[in-house]
Backbone bond lengths (Angstrom), bond angles and torsions (degrees), N, CA, C in turn:
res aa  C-N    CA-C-N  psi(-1)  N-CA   C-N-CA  omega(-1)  CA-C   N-CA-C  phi
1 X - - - 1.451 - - 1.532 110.56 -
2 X 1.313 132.60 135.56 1.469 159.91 172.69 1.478 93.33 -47.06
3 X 2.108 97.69 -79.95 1.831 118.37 -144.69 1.605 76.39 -123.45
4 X 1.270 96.84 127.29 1.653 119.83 128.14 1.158 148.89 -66.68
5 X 1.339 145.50 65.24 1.787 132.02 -134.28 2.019 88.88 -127.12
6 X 1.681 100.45 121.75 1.270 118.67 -166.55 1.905 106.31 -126.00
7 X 1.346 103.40 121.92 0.972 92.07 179.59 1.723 117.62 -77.47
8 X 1.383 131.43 -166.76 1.381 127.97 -150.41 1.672 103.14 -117.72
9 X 1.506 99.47 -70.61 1.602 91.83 -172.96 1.796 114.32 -97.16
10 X 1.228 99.77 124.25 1.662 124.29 159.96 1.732 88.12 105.99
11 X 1.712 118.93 5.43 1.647 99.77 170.70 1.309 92.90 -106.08
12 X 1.319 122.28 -63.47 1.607 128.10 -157.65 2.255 98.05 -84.35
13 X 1.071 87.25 -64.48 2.017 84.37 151.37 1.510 111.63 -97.64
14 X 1.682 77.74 146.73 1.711 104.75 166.30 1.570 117.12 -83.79
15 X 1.486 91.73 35.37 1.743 92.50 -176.94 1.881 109.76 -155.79
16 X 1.272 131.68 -169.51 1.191 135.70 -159.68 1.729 99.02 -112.08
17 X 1.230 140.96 61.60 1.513 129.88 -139.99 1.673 92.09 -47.53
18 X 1.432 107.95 -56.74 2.119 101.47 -175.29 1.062 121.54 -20.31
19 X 1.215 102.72 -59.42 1.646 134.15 179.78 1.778 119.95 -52.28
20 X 0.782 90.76 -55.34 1.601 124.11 169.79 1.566 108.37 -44.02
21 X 1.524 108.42 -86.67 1.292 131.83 164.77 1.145 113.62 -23.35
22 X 1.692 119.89 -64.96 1.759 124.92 -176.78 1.574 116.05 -72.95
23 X 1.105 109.57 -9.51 1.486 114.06 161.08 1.772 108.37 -108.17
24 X 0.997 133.46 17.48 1.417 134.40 132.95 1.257 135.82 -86.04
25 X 1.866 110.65 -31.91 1.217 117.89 144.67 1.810 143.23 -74.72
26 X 1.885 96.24 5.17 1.150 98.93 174.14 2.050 95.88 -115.41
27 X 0.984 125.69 17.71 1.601 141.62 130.03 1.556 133.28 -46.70
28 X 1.594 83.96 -42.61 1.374 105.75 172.51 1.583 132.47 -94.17
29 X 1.193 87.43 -10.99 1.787 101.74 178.19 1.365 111.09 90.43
30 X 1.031 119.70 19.61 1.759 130.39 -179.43 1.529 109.36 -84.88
31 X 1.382 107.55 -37.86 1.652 110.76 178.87 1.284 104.47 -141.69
32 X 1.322 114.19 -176.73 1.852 122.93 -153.16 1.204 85.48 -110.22
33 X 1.363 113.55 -178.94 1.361 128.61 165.30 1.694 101.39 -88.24
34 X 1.479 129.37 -21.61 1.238 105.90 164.85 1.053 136.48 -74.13
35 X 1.537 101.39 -13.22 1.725 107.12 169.75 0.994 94.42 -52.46
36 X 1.502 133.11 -80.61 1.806 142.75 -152.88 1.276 93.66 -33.12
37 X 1.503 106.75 -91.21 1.334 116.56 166.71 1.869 128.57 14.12
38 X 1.426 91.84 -64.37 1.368 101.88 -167.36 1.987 102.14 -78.14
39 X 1.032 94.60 -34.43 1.968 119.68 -164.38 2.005 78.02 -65.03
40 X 1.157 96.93 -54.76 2.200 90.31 -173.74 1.266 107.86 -28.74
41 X 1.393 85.79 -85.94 1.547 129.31 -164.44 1.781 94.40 -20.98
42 X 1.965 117.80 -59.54 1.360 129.03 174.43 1.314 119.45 -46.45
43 X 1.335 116.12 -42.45 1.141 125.72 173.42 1.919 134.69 -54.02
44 X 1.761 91.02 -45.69 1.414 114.92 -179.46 1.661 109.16 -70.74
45 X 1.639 98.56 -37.48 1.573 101.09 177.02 1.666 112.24 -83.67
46 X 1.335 139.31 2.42 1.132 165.80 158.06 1.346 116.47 -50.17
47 X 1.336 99.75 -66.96 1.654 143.17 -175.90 1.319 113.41 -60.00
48 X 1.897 115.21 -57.22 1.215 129.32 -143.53 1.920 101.49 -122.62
49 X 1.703 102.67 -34.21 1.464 103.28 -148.28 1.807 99.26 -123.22
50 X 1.604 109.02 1.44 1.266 83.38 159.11 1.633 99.07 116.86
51 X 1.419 107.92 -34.37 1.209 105.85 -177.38 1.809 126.27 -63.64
52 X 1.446 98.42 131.53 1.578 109.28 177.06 1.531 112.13 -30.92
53 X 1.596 109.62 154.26 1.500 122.94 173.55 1.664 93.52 -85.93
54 X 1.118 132.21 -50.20 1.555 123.24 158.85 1.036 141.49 -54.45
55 X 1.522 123.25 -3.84 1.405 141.17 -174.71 1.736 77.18 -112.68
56 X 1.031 149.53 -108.99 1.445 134.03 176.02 1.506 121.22 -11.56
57 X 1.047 148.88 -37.72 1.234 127.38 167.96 1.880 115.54 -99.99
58 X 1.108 102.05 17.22 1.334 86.75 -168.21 1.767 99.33 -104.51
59 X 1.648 103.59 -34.88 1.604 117.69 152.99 1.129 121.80 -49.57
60 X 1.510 114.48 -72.90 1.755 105.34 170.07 1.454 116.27 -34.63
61 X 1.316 117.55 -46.10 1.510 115.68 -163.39 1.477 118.52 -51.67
62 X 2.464 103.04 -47.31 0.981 122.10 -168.58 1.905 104.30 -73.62
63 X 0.693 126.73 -15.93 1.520 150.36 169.41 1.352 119.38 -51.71
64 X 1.564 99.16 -77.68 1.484 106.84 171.45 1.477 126.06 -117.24
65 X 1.132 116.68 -21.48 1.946 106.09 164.55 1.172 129.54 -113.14
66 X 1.634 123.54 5.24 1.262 104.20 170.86 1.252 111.57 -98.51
67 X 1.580 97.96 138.09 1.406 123.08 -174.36 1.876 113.54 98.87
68 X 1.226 79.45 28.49 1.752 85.99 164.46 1.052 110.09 -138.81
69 X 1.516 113.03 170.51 1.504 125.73 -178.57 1.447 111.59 -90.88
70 X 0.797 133.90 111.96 1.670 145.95 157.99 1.373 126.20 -5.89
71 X 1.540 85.16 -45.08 1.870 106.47 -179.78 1.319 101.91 -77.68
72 X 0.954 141.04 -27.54 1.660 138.07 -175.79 1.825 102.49 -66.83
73 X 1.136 125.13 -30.24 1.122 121.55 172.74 1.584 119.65 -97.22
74 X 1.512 117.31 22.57 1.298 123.15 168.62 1.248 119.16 -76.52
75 X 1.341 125.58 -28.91 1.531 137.14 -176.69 1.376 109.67 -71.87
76 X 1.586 127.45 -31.92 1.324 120.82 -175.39 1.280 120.05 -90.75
77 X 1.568 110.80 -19.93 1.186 120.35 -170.05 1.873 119.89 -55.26
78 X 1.396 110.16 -55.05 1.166 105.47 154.91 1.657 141.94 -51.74
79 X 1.268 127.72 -14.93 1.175 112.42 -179.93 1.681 99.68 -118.23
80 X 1.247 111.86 -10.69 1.435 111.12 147.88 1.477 134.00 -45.74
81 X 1.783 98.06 -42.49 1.467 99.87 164.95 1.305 132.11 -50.02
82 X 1.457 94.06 -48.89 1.515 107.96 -162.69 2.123 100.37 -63.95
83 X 1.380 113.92 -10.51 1.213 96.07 -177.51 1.742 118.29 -109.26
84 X 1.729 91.23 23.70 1.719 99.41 171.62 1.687 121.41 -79.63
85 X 1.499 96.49 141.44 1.622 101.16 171.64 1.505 113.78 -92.80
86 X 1.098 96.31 123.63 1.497 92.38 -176.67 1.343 113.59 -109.67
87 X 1.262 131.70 147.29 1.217 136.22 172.22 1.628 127.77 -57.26
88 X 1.182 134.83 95.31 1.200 140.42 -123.41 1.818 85.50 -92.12
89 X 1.188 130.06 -69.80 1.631 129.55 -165.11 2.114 95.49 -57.33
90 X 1.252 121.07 -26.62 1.507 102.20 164.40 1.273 117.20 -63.84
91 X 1.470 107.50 -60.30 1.112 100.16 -171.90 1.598 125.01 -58.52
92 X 1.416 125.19 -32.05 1.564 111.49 156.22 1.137 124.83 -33.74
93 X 1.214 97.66 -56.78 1.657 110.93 -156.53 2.063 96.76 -59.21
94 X 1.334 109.55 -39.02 1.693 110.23 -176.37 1.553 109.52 -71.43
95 X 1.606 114.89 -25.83 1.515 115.63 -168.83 1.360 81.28 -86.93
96 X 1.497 134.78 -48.72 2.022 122.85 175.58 1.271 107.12 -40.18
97 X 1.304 133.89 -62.53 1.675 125.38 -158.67 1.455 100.46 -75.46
98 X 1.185 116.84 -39.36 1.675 120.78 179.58 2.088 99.20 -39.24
99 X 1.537 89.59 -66.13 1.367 86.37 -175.88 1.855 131.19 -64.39
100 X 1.436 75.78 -13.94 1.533 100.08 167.62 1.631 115.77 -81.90
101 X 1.086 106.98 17.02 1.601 116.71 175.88 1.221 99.25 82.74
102 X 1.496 134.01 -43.21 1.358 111.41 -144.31 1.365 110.13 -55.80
103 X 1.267 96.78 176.87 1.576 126.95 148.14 1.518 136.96 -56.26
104 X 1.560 130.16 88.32 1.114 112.54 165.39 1.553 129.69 -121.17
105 X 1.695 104.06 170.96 0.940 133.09 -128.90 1.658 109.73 -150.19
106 X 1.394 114.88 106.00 1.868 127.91 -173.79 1.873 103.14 -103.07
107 X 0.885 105.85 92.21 1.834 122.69 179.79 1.794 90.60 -93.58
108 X 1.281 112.00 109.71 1.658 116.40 165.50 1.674 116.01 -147.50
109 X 1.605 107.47 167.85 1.263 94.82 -177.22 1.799 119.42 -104.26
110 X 1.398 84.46 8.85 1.487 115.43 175.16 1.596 100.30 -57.36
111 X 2.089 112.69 145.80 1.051 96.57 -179.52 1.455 114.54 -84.25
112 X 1.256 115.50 161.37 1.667 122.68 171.86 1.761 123.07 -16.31
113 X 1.196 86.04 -51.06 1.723 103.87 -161.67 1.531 93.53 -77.15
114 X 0.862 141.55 -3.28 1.260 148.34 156.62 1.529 138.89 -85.03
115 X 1.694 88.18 -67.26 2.099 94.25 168.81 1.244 102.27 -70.43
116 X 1.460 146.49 -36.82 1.105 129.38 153.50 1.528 155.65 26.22
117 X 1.709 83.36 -101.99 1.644 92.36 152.83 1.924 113.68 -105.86
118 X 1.085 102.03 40.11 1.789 92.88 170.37 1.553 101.70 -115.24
119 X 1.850 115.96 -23.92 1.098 110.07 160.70 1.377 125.76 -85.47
120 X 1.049 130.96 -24.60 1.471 135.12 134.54 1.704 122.05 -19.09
121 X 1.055 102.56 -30.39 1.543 98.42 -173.13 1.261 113.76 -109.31
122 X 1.909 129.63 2.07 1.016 137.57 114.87 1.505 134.54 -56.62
123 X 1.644 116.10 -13.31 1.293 110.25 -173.82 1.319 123.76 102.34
124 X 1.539 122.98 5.88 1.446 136.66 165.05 1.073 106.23 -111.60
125 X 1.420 109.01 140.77 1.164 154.45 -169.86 1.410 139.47 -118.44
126 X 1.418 101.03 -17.50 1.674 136.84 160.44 1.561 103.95 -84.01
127 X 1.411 107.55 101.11 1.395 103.08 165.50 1.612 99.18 -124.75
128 X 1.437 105.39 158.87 1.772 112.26 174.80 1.504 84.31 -141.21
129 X 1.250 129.03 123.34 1.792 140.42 -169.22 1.436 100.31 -165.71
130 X 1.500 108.89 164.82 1.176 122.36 -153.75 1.413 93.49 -102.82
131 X 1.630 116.56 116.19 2.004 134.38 163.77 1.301 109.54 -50.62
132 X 1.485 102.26 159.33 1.261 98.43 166.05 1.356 95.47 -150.45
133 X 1.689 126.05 146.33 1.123 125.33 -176.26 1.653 118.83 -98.75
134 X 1.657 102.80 122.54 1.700 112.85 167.60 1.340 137.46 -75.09
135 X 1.071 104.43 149.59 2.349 90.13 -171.38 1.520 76.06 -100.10
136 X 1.282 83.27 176.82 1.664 129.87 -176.70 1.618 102.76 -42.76
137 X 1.652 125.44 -19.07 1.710 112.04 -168.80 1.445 81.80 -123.96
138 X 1.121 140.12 42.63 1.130 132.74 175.17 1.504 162.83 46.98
139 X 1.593 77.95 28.99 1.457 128.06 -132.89 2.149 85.72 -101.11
140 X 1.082 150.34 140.57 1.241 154.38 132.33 1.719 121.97 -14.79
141 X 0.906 138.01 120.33 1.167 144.48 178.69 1.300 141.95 -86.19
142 X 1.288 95.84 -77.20 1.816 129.78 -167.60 1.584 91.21 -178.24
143 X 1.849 77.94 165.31 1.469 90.21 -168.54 1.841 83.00 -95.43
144 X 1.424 104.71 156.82 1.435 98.91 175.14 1.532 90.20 -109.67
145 X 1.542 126.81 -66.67 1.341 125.15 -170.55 1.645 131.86 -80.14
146 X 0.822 149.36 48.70 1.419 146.01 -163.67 1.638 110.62 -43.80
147 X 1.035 117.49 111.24 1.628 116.56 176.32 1.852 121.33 -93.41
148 X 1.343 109.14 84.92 1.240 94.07 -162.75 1.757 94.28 -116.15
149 X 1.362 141.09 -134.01 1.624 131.46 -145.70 1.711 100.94 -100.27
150 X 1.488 90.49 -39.67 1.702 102.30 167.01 1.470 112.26 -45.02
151 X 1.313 105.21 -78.22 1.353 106.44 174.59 1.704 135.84 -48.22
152 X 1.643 107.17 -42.70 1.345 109.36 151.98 1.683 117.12 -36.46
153 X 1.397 94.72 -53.20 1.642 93.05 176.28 1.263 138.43 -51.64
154 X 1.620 107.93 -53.85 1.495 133.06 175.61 2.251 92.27 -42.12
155 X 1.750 94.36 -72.52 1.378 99.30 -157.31 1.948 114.11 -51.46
156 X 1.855 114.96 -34.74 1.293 140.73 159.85 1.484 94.88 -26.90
157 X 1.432 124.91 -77.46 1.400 140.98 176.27 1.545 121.25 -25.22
158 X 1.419 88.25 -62.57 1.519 114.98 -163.27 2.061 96.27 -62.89
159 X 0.993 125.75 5.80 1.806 133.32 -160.15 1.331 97.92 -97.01
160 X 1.521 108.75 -51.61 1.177 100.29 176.26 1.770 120.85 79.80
161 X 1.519 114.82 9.39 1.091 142.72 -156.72 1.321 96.75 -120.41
162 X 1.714 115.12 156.57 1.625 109.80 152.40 1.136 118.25 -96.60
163 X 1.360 126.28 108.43 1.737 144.55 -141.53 1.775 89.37 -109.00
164 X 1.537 101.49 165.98 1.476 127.57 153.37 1.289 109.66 -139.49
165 X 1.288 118.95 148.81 1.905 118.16 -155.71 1.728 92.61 -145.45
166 X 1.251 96.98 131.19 1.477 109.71 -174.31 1.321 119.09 -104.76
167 X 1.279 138.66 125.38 1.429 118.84 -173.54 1.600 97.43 -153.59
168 X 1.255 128.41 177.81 1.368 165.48 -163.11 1.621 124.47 -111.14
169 X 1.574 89.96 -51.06 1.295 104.87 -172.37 1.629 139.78 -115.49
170 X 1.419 143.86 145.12 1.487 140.42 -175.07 1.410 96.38 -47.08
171 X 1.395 106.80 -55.42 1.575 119.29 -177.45 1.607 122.46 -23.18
172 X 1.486 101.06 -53.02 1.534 96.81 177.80 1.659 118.55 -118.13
173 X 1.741 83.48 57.19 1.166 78.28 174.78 2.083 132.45 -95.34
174 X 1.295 96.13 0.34 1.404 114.58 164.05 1.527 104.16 -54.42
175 X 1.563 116.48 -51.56 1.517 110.55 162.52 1.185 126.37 -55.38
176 X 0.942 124.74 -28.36 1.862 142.21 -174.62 1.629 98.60 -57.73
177 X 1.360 103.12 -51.20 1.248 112.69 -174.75 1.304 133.14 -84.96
178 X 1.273 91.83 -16.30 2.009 101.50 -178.93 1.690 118.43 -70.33
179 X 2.078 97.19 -22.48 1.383 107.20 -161.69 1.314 111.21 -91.55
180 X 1.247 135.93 159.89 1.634 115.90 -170.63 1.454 113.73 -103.20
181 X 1.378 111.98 6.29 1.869 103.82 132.64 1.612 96.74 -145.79
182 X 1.559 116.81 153.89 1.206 154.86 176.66 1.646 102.54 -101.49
183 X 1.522 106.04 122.45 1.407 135.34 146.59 1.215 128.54 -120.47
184 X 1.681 108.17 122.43 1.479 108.25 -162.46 1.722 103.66 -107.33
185 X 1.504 113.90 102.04 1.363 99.54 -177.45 1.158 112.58 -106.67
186 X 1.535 98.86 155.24 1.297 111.46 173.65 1.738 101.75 56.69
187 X 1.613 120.71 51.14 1.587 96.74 -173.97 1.204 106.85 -100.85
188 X 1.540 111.85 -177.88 1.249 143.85 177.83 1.553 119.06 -66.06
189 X 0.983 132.86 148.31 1.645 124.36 -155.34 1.910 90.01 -72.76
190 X 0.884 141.06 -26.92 1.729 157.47 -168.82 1.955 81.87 -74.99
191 X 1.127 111.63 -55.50 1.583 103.09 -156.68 1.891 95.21 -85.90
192 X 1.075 105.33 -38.91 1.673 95.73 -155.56 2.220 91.46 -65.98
193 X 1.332 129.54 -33.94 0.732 110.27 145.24 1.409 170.70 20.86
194 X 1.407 101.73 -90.25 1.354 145.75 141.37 1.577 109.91 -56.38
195 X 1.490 104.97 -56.06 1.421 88.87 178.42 1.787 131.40 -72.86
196 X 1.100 108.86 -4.60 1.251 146.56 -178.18 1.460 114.98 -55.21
197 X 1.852 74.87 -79.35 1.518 92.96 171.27 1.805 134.65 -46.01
198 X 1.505 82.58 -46.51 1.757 117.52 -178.83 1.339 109.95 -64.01
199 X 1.814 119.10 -3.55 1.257 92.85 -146.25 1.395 152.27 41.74
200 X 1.347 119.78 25.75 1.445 112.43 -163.00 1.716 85.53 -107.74
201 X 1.924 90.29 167.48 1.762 107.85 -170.07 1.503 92.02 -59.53
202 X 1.452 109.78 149.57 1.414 129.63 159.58 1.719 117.15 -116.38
203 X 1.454 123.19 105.76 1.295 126.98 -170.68 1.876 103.63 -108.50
């Protein structure tokens, strides 16, 4: 394989980093517990009931960042890191191909300012994450980019490489498929499934 392209939360972490994050910033006194609260509840119906990956982030967003500055959440970001679980057999397997020359590659739907520097602090530098657009005081907006399996896919495509794509979830599985082999780690009873069926590696 060329590119390695791994998605972020529940493959490379054993956790939701968004999710994660807003309950580190509600540690901090930045948000309520009804934010969390409310951010679940979106999530579970997300998960379980059908609801859009854009109808979920576009609520969370209106919830908790629009109308803030970006930079206000620069200070937590680092020691937030340091308290991620990460999925230990991914992450081999990315420090193996690394050393294996390849190419890698963090595809999430996490926003920028986030997967960013958490893949950074593994040593990637390839991020594809979901934008968000600032007004004029620097203030949070709208989301401009949403990165969800489609899009994993489109950008997967756009490489032009012979890739392997790592994921977690049913969700991205349009990515699953774009890459010319599929590893489903750590998946979801919907993906392992599929992966089953597919025969493809299960890590």
């Amino acid at each position: 394989m060329n590119v390695a392209v791994f998605d972020l939360d529940g493959t490379l972490l054993r956790c939701n980093s968004s999710f994660s994050f807003c309950r580190y910033l509600r540690s901090k006194g930045l948000f309520s517990s009804f934010d969390l609260i409310y951010c679940a509840i979106l999530y579970y119906r997300h998960v379980y009931f059908g609801l859009s990956l854009w109808s979920l982030h576009s609520r969370v967003f209106k919830r908790l960042f629009k109308g803030k500055s970006v930079e206000d959440f620069f200070p937590y970001i680092s020691p937030f890191i340091q308290t991620l679980p990460w999925y230990e057999p991914a992450l081999s397997r990315l420090n193996q191909l690394r050393s294996d020359g390849v190419e890698i590659h963090i595809f999430s739907s996490s926003p920028r300012f986030l997967v960013a520097p958490i893949a950074a602090s593994i040593g990637v530098d390839k991020v594809v994450a979901t934008d968000y657009e600032i007004d004029n005081a620097g203030r949070l907006w709208d989301i401009a980019t949403l990165v969800d399996g489609e899009k994993k896919s489109q950008m997967l495509q756009k490489i032009g490489e012979e890739t392997v794509a790592f994921s977690d979830s049913q969700f991205d599985l349009p990515f699953l498929e774009s890459a010319s082999q599929a590893i489903a780690v750590n998946p979801t009873r919907a993906l392992l499934k599929i992966a089953l069926q597919r025969n493809w590696e299960i890590l």
